[in-house]
C-alpha positions as CSV (number, residue, x, y, z in Angstrom):
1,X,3.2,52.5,-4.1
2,X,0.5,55.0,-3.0
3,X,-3.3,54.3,-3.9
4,X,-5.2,57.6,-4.6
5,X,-9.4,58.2,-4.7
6,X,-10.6,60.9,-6.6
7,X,-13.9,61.7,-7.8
8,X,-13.0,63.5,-11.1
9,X,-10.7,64.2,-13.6
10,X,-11.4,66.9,-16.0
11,X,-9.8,69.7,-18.2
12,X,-11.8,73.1,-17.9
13,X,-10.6,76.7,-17.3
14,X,-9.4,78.2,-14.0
15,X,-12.5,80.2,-12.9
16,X,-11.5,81.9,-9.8
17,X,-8.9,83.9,-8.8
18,X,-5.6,85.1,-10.0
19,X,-5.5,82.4,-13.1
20,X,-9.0,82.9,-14.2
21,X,-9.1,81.6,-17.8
22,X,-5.6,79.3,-17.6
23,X,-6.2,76.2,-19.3
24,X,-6.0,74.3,-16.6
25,X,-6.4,70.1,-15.7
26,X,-7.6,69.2,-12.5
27,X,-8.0,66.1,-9.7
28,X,-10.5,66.2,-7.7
29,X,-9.1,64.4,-5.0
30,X,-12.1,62.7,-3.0
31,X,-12.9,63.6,1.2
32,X,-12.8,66.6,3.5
33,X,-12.4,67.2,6.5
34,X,-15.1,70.3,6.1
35,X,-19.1,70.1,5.0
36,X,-19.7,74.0,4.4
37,X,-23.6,72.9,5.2
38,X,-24.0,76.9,5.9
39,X,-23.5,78.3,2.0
40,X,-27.2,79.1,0.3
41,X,-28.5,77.7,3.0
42,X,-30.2,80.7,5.0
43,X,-32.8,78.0,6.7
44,X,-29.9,76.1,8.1
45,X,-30.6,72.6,6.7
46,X,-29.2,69.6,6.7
47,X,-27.6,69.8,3.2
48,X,-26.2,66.1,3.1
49,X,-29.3,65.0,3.9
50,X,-31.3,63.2,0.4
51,X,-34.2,65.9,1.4
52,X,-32.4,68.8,0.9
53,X,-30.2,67.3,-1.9
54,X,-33.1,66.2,-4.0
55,X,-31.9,63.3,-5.2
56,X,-30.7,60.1,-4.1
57,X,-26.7,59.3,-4.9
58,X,-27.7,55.6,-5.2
59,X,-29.8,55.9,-8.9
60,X,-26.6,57.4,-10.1
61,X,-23.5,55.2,-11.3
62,X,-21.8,58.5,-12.5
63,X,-20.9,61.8,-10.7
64,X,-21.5,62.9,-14.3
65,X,-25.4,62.5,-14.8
66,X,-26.4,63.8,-11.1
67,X,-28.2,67.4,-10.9
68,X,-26.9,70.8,-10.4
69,X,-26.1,71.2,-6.5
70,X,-28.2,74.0,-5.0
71,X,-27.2,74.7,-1.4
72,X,-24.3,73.6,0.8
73,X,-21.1,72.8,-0.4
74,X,-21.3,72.5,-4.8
75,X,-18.8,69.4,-4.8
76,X,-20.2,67.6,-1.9
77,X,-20.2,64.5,-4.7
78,X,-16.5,64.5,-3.6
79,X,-16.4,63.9,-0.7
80,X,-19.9,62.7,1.0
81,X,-20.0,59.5,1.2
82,X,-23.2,58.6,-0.6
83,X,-21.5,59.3,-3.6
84,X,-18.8,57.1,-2.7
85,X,-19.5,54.7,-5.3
86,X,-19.3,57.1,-7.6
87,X,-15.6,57.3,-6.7
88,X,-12.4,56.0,-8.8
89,X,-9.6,54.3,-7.3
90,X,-5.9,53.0,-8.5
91,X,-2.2,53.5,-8.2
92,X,0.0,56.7,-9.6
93,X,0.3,55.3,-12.9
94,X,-3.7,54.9,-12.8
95,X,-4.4,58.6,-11.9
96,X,-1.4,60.3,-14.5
97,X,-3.4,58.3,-17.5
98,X,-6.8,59.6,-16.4
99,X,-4.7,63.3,-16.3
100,X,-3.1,62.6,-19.3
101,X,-6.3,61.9,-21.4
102,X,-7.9,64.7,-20.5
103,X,-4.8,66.9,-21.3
104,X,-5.3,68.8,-25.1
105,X,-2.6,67.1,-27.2
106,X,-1.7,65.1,-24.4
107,X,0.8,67.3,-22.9
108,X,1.0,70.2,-20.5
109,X,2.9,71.7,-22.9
110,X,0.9,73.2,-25.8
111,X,2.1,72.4,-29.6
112,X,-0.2,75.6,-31.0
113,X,0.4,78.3,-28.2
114,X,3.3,77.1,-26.3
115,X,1.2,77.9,-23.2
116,X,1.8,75.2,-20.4
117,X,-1.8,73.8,-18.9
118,X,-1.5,74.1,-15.2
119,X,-2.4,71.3,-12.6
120,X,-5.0,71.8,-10.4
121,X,-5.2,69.5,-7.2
122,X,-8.5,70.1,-5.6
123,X,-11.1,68.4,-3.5
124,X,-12.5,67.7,-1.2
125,X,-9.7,68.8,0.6
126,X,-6.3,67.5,-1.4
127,X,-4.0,68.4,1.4
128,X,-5.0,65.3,3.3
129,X,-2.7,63.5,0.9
130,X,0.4,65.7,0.9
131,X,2.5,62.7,1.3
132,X,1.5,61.4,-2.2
133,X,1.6,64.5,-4.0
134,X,5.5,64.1,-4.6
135,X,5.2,60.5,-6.3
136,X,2.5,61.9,-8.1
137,X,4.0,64.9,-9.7
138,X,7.0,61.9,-10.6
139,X,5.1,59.8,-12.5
140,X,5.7,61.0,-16.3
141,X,2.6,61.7,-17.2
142,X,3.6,64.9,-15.5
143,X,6.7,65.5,-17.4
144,X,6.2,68.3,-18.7
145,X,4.0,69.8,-15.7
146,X,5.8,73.1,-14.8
147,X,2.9,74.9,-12.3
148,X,0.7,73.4,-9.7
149,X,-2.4,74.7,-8.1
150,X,-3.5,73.3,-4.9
151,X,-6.9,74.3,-3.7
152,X,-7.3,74.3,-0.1
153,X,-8.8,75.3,2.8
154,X,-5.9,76.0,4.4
155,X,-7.0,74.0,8.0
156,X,-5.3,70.4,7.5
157,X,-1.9,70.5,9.7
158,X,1.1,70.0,6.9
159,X,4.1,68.1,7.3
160,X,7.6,69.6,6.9
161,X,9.3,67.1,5.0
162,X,6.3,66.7,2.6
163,X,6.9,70.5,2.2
164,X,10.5,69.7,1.5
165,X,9.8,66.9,-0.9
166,X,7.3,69.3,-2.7
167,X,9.7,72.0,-2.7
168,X,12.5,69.8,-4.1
169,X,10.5,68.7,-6.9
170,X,9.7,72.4,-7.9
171,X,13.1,73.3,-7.7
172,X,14.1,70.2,-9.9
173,X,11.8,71.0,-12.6
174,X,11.8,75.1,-12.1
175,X,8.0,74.8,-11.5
176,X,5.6,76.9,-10.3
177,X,3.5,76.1,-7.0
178,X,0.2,78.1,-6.2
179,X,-1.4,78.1,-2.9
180,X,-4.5,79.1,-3.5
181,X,-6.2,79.4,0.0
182,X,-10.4,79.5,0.4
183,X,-10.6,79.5,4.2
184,X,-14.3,78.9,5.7
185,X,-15.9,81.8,7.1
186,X,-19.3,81.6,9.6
187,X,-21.1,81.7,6.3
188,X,-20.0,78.1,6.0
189,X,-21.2,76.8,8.7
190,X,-17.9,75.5,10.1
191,X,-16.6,76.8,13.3
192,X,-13.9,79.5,13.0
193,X,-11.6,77.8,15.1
194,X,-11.3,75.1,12.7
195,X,-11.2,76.7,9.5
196,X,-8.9,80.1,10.6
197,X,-5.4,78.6,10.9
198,X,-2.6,80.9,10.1
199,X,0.1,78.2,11.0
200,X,-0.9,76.6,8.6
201,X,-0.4,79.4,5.7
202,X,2.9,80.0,7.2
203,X,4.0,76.5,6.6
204,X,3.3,77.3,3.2
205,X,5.5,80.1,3.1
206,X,8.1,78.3,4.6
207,X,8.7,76.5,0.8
208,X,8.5,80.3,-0.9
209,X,12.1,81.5,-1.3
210,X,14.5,82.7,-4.1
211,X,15.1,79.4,-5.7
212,X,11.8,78.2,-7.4
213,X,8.2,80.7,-8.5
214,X,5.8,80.1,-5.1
215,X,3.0,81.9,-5.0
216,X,-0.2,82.4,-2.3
217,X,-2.8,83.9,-2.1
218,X,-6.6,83.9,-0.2
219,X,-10.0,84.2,-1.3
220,X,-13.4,84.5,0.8
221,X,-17.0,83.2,0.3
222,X,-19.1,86.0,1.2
223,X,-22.9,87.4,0.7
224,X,-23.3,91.3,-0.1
225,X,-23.3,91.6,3.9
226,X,-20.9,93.7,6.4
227,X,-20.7,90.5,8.8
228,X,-19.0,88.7,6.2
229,X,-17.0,91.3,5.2
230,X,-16.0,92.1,8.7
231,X,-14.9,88.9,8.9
232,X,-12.5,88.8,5.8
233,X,-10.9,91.5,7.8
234,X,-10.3,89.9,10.7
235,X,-9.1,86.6,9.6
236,X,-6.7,88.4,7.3
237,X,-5.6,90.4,10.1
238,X,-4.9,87.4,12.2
239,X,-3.0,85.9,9.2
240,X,-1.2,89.4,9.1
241,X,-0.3,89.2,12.6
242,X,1.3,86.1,12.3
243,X,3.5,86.4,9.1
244,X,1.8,86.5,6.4
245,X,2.4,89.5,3.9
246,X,0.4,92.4,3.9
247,X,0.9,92.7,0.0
248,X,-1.1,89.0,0.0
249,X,-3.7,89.2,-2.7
250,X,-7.0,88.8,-0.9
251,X,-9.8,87.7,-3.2
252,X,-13.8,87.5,-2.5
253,X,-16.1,85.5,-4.3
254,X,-20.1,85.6,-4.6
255,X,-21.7,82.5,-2.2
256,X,-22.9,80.3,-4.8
257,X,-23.5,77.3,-6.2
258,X,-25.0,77.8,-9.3
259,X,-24.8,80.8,-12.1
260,X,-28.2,82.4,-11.3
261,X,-27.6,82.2,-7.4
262,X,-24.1,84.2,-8.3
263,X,-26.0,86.9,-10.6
264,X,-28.2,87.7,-7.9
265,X,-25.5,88.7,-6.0
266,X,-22.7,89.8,-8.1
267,X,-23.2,93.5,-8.3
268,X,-23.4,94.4,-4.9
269,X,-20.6,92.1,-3.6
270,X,-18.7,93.7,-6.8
271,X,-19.4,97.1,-5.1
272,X,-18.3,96.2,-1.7
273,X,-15.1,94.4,-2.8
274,X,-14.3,98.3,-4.2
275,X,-15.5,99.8,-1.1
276,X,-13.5,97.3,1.2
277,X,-10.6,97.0,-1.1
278,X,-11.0,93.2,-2.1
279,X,-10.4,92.1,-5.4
280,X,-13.7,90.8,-6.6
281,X,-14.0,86.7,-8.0
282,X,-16.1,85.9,-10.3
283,X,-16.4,82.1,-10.8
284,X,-16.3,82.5,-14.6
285,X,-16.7,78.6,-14.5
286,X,-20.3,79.4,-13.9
287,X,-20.9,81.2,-16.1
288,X,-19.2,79.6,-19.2
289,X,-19.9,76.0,-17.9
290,X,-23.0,76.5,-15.5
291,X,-20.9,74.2,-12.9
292,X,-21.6,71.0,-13.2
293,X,-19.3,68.5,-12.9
294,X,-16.2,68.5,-14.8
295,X,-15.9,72.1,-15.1
């Protein structure tokens, strides 16, 4: 039986993208193989560093009581390991209670709307455990799960017969899987090499056919500036050129970490979404929630 680690568990909103406002539960799965040190973070500091943070991880027993993250990566408490204490740890049947708690009515399937909550599985990066996600989505707390959400960076290599496994659980359930793709521009700090992988996207693809609903789509982190933008274009380009659709929804969020940061911002990266042709991302979790943790 797999053992999982995970940071959180919460029910929020979706905030970004094409299932902003979805009722929606996530796992934050803990680790990544990515810092984003570069985001708010003009001076180039060392944003893991206590310094910088502004706080130490250590007078803390709960992710829940630390303050608002400022600069680097916002959910750094997932996966740096100062927080690591912080940090749960168990079995399938673990995790699927801690999701089914949280869930409103303790179901996916809602008694008042009918609606189904998706399932968010997030990070950290949660495609470092691909293997597990297939005994996961088995366990019957997910029963009545019928869409999944997995938040990536789109940069950790993926395995075919995981793929296969994950499609075959779809297809046995007529479920719905979203790749939702936030690749790491310069503004992140991590090299493009790394973070630009459109093998990887097309290994997605590989599971979207006629059977099952598979959706994918991208979304950027950018600052109102024509470098960034410049390079949305060419890393979609490169995705372009190596199978992806052209008809891929391309998203672009404000760089931010907290709702004020993300005002600042907003209009003019609004107005260059229009001029570029991006569809523009507000993280509405901001602004409802003020991103903390568990939202």
């Amino acid at each position: 039986m797999a053992k999982y680690e995970w940071s959180e568990v919460f029910m929020s909103i979706e905030g970004e993208a094409k299932y902003a406002g979805w009722p929606t539960a996530y796992i934050r799965f803990a680790k990544c193989n990515f810092q984003c040190k570069g985001f708010n973070n003009p001076n180039k500091e060392d944003t893991t560093s206590i310094a910088v943070l502004g706080f130490d991880p250590k007078d803390y027993n709960d992710i829940y009581s630390i303050p608002l993250i400022h600069k680097g990566c916002d959910s750094i408490y997932s996966w740096d390991e100062k927080f690591s204490h912080m940090w749960k740890h168990g079995d399938v049947s673990a995790l699927g209670q801690e999701v089914f708690k949280v869930l409103p009515h303790n179901t996916f399937l809602n008694p008042i709307s009918g609606q189904r909550v998706i399932l968010s599985l997030t990070g950290g990066e949660p495609t470092l455990r691909m293997k597990q996600f297939p005994e996961l989505l088995n366990d019957p707390a997910f029963h009545e799960c019928r869409h999944i959400l997995i938040e990536t960076n789109c940069s950790v290599p993926l395995r075919s017969k995981d793929l296969a496994a994950l499609s075959f659980w779809a297809q046995q359930r007529n479920a719905k899987i979203t790749w939702s793709n936030s690749p790491k521009l310069s503004v992140s700090g991590e090299l493009w090499k790394d973070a630009i992988k459109p093998e990887i996207a097309l290994l997605q693809r590989s599971i979207m056919t006629d059977i099952f609903t598979c959706d994918q789509y991208f979304k950027f982190v950018c600052g109102p500036s024509e470098t960034d933008f410049e390079e949305v274009a060419t890393a979609m380009n490169e995705y372009y050129n190596a199978g992806v659709a052209r008809n891929t929804e391309v998203y672009v969020m404000p760089v931010a970490c907290t709702e004020e940061q993300q005002q600042e911002i907003a209009t003019k990266v609004a107005k260059m979404c229009m001029d570029k042709g991006y569809i523009y991302c507000h993280r509405i979790q901001n602004s409802v929630f003020g991103n903390g943790v568990g939202t």
